[in-house]
N, C-alpha and C positions, 0 to 999 in steps of 0.2 A: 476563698474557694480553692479547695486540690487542684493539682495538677490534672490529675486521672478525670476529672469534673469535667476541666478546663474542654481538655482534647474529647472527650464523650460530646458536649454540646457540642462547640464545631464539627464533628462528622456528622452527625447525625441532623443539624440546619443544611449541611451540604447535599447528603442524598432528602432531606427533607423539600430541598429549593427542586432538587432534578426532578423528584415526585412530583413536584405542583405545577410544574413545564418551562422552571426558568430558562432562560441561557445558560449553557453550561460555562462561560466564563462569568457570570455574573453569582452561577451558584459560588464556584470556585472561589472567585476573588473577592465576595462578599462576604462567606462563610472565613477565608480571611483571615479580613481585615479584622470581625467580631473577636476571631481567637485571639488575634494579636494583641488587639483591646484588653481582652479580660485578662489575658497572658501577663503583658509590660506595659499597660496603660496607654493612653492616647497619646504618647512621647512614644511608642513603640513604632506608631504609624511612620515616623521618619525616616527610619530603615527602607522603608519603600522607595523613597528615592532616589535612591542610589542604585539601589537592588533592580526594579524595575530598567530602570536604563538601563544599566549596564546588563540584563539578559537580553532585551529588544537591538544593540545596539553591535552584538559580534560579528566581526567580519563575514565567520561562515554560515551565518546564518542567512547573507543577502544572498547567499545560492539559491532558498525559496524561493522567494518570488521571479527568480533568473530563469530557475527551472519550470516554474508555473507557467509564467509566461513562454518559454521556447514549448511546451506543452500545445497551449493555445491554438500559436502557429501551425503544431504541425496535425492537430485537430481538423482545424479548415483547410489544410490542404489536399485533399484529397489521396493521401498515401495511405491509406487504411486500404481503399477500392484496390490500389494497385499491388499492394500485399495480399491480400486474398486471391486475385485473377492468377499470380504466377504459383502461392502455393497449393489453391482447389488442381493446378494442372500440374501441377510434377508429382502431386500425392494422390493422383484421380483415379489409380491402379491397385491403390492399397484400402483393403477394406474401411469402410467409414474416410475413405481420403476427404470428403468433404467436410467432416467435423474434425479431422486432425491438421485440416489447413486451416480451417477456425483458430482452434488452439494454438496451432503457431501463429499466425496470425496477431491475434490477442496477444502473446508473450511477446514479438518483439515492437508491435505496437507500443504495448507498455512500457517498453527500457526508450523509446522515442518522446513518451509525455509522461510517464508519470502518474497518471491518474487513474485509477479501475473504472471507474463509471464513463471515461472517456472513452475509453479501451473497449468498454461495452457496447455502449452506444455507435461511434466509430463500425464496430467491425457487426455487431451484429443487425442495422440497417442493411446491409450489403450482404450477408451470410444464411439470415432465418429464412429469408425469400426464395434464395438459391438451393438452400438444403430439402425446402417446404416444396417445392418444385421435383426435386427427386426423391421424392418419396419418403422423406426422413419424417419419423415420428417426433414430433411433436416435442414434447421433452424431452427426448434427446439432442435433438437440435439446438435448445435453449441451454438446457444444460453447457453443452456445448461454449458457449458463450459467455453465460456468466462466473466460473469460475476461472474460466484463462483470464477474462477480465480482474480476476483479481491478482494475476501474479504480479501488476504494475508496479505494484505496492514493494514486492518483493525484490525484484529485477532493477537494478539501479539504471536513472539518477533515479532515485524515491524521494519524496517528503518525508516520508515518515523515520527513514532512518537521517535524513537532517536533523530533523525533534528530536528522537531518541539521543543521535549525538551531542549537540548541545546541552542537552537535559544529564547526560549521563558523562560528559566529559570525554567521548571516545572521538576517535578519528573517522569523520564522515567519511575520508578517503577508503580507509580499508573495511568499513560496515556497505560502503559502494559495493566494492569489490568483493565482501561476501557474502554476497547476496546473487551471485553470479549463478556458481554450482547449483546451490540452491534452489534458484529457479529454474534451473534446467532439471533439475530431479523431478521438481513438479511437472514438468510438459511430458517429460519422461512417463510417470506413473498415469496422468491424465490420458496421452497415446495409448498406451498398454491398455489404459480400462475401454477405450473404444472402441480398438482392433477386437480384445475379447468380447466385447458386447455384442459387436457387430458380425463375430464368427456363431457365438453359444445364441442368443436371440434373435428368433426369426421374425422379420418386418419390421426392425429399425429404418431399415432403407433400403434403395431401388439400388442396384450397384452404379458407383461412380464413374466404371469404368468410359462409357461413351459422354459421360455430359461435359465436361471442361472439353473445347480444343483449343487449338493452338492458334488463335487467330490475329489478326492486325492488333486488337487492343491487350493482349499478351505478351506482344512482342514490345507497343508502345509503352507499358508496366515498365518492362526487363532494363529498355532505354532511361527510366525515372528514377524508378527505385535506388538506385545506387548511390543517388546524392543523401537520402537520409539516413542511409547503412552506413556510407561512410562517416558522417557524421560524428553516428553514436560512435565508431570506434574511434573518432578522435574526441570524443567526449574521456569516454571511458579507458582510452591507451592514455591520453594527458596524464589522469589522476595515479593508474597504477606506476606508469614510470617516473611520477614524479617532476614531471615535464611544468604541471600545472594544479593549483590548488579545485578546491570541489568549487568554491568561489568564482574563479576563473576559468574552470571551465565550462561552467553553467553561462557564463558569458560570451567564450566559444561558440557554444550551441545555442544561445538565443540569435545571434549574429547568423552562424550558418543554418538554420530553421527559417531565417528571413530571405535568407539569398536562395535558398534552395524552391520556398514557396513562391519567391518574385520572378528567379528566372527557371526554374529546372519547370513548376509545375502551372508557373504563370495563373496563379488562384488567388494569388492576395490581392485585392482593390482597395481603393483608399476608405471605404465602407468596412471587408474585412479586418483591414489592420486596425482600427478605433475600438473592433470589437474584441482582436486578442488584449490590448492594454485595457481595456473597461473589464472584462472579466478577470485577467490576472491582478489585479489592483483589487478587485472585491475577492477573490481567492485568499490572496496574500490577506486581507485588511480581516476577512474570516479568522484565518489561524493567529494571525500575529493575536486577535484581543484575548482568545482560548489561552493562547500561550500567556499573556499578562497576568490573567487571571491564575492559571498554574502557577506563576513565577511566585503570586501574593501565597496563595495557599502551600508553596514550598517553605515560603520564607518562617511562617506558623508552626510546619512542622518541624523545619530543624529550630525553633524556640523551646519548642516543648521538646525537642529529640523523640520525637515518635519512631524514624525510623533507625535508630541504633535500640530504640529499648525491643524492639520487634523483631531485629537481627540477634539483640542479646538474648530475646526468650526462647526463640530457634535453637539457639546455639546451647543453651542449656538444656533443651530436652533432647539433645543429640541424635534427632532425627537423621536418618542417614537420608545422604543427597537423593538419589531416586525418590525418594517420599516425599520429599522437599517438593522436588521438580512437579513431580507430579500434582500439587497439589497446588502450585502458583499456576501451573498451564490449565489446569481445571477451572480454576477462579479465572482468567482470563477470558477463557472460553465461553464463559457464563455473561462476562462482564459486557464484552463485547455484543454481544447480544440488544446491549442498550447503551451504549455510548461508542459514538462514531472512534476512527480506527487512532487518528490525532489526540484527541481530547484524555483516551484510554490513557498515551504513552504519557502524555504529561501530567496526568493523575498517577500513575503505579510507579513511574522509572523511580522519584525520588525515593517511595517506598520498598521498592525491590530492591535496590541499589546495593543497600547496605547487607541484604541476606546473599545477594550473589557474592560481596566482599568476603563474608563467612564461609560459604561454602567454597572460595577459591575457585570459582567459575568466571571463565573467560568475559569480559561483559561483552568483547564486540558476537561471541559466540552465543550468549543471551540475547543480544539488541536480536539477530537474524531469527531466534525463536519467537519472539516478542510478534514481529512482522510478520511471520510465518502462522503464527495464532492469529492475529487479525483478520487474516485474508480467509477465514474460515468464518470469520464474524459479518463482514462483506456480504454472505452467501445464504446465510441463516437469519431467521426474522426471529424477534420482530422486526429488527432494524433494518438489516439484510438490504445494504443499499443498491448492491446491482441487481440483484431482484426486482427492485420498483424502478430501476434504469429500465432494464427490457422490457417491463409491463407498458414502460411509457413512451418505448421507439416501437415498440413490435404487437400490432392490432391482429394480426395470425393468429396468437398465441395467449390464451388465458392464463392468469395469475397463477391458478391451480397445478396447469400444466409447468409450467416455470419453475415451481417449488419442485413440484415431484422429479423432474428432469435433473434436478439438481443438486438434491440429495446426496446423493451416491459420491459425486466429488465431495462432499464434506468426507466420507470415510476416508476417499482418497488422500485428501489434503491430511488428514490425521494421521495417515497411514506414514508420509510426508513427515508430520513432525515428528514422529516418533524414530524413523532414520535420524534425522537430524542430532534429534538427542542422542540416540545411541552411537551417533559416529560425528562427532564435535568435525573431526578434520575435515567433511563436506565440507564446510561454512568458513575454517580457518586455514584451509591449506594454500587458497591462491593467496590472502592478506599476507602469510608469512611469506614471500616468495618477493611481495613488493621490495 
């Protein structure tokens, strides 16, 4: 059997298995194992050995679940309520202040755990009520929520850019680090679409001015808040000055996420804490077997070199980069659509890899495109996970309204990437500076 034979059935059992509803590690890593088979025979399978461990088994990879779990913690803790109470009242004077304390809200929620759907849930139990209360329409309000929910993704510590780093051989430390800017351009363009919505469109909302005051549980906020602010900045000061690896400092922060919820916010009980380790342990045990499965389906492609003959057919039609770009952010765009944001990176990166090589494109300056596309896919269904997050915290608000509400950050977000590409140095000016 050809080569060309070879690599045609294996893709095509792989999207064949995700069609029929497998697991997507099982598509992955079964799809495989077949190629490897047909490839270098049942002596080929041995490779795996090796291979498999030694991807499951890298130092920087125990940052996941480090990260997951300080996640967890600071989930149940109750620092979501106490970030919204101080930013709805210092932003209560500026048009739409209450959906731009969402948004922040949601963004530095997310550099705290990590997760978008936490981030959603988390802040918009506490947000949709309060906005729904003063008069906010409906999709705007949700909107409001589910796409800051997604900068989590973006805004370091991330998961996703662990994945992408290990996958792609970059420095988790500086895809941390930029991923910084980047997220702040998002909250950035996010604020701007609100303030104008809420100036050019009449009856978004009731003005914010009189509803936050300055009350006892405001002031009790202002007293809390600062243990998990500080935190992150010694999360994230460790890794840029080099103080400490992503490794260790995801250890840092599961350590100070515990002390902070034990004594700052006195929430953790010996009930809560069973249940940050039972979820972060099936979190972790989720990606790790996706990743396995990736690792087999890597191993397959570089047998057959799929992604150098794919960089090489690029490269000979001398598409100029723009066209390129355009056309892998397009395909992602799409792709996303139906495979969660993890699974994506560990399917595309080994295949991109080798065309970012050709094009002489930054990879840690792709990995933050990469993250920056997802978080668009998050938002958009079918898949559209914090979508069915808020459908499933927030009985206010119908499915329909949700979508519609939310829409509009998808241009934003695009609007988003398309800065990015044009101007690389957002994403790599703080990494160079480490």
């Amino acid at each position: 059997m050809s080569l060309l034979a070879i690599i045609a059935i294996t893709i095509a059992l792989m999207l064949g298995f995700l069609l029929f509803g497998f697991p997507i590690f099982l598509s992955m890593g079964g799809a495989g194992i077949i190629g490897i088979m047909m490839h270098s025979g049942i002596d080929g399978l041995s490779l795996l050995q090796t291979t498999v461990y030694g991807a499951v088994s890298r130092f920087t990879l125990v940052a996941a679940p480090l990260f997951i779990l300080m996640g967890e913690v600071i989930f149940r803790s109750g620092i979501g309520a106490d970030l919204y109470k101080i930013l709805s009242w210092l932003l209560r004077r500026i048009p739409g202040g209450l959906a731009m304390a969402t948004v922040l809200a949601c963004a530095v929620f997310g550099a705290m755990c990590g997760i978008s759907i936490a981030a959603v849930a988390t802040i918009g139990v506490i947000a949709i009520p309060e906005m729904l209360k003063n008069g906010y329409d409906k999709g705007f309000a949700a909107g409001a929520v589910c796409a800051p929910g997604a900068l989590a993704m973006l805004i370091p510590p991330s998961l996703l850019f662990i994945l992408y780093g290990e996958v792609a051989g970059v420095s988790v430390g500086k895809l941390f680090v930029a991923g910084i800017l980047p997220g702040v351009l998002l909250v950035v363009l996010m604020s701007a679409y609100i303030i104008l919505r809420s100036l050019t469109v009449p009856g978004m909302h009731q003005s914010d001015a009189a509803t936050p005051t300055f009350h006892r549980e405001t002031v009790n906020a202002f007293k809390r808040v600062w243990a998990p602010l500080l935190l992150i900045l010694a999360v994230l000061g460790s890794i840029y000055f080099g103080i400490a690896t992503p490794t260790e400092s995801a250890a840092i922060g599961v350590a100070g996420a515990y002390l902070s919820a034990c004594f700052v916010y006195r929430s953790l009980d010996r009930k809560r804490f069973g249940e940050t380790l039972e979820e972060a342990a099936l979190i972790t045990g989720k990606i790790l077997i996706v990743y396995v499965g990736a690792v087999i389906f890597t191993q397959f492609l570089n047998l057959s070199r799929v992604p150098e003959t794919i960089a090489g057919f690029i490269a000979a039609m001398d598409t100029p980069p723009w066209a390129t770009m355009i056309i892998i952010q397009s395909m992602l765009v799409l792709l996303g659509m139906f495979i969660d944001g993890a699974s994506m990176i560990l399917i595309t990166t080994p295949i991109l890899l080798p065309i970012v090589k050709v094009m002489q494109w930054d990879p840690v300056w792709f990995g933050v495109l990469m993250i920056a596309n997802i978080e668009i896919a998050v938002i958009t269904p079918p898949l559209g996970l914090n979508l069915y997050t808020l459908s499933a915290v927030s009985k206010e608000i119908d499915s329909e309204a949700i979508l519609l509400g939310t829409f509009p950050y998808v241009a934003v977000m695009i609007i988003g990437l398309i800065l990015l590409i044009v101007f690389p140095q957002i994403s790599l000016w703080l990494p160079s500076m480490m």
